[in-house]
N, C-alpha and C positions, 0 to 999 in steps of 0.2 A: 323525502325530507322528513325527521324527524323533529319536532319542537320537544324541549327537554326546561322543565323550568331547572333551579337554581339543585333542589334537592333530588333531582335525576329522574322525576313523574314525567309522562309524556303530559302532554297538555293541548287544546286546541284555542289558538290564538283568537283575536275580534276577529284580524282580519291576517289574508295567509295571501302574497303577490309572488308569482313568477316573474318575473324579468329575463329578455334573451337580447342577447346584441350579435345582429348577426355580421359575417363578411364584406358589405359595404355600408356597415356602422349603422343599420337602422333598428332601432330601440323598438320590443314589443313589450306591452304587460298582462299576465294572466290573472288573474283575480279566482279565489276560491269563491265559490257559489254564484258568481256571475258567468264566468267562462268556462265552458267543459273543456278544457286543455286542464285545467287543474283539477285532480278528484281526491276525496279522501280517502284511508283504505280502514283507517283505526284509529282512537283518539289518538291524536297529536300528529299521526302518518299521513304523508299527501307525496302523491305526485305530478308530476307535468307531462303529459303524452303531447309533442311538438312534431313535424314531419318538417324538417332543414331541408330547404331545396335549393341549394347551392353547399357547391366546395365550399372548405375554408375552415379556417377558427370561429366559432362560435363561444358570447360569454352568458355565463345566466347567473341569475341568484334568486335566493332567496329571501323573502323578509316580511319580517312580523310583526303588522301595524305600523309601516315605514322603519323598521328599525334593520339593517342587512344581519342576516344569521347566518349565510353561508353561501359565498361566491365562486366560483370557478370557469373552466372552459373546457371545451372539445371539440377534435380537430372530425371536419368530414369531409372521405377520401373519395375520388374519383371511381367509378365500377372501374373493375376491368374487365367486366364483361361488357360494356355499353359498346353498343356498334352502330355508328353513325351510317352507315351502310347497307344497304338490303343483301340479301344472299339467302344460297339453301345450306343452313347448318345440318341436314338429314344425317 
């Protein structure tokens, strides 16, 4: 995520939250400089390193000092390598 003030400078906000909603609707929050899921890379640059462990539609956003800057989703696909089953793949 980039923050971009008004005249197109990056900028680093007070406060920088991740938000994810996962598959059965449970709301997390990542907070910059409280939680390492969120890192910064360059003024104004951040991102969220998350591990989804379940299928499904996933939502997140982002937001700057409670204010939403940028929302979306992404869908996560079943392996199809995942084998419920022992065996010799040799």
């Amino acid at each position: 995520m980039t923050f971009t003030n008004s005249a197109g400078a990056n900028y680093d906000p007070a406060t920088v939250v991740f938000r994810t909603v996962d598959p059965m609707d449970v709301n997390r929050s990542y907070t910059y400089g409280t939680d390492s899921e969120v890192t910064k890379t360059a003024t104004g640059k951040y991102k969220a390193t998350i591990a989804p462990n379940m299928c499904g539609r996933w939502f997140y956003r982002w937001e700057d000092t409670s204010t939403l800057v940028k929302e979306d989703d992404f869908i996560v696909h079943e392996s199809a390598f995942y084998q419920d089953i022992g065996g010799d793949y040799a």
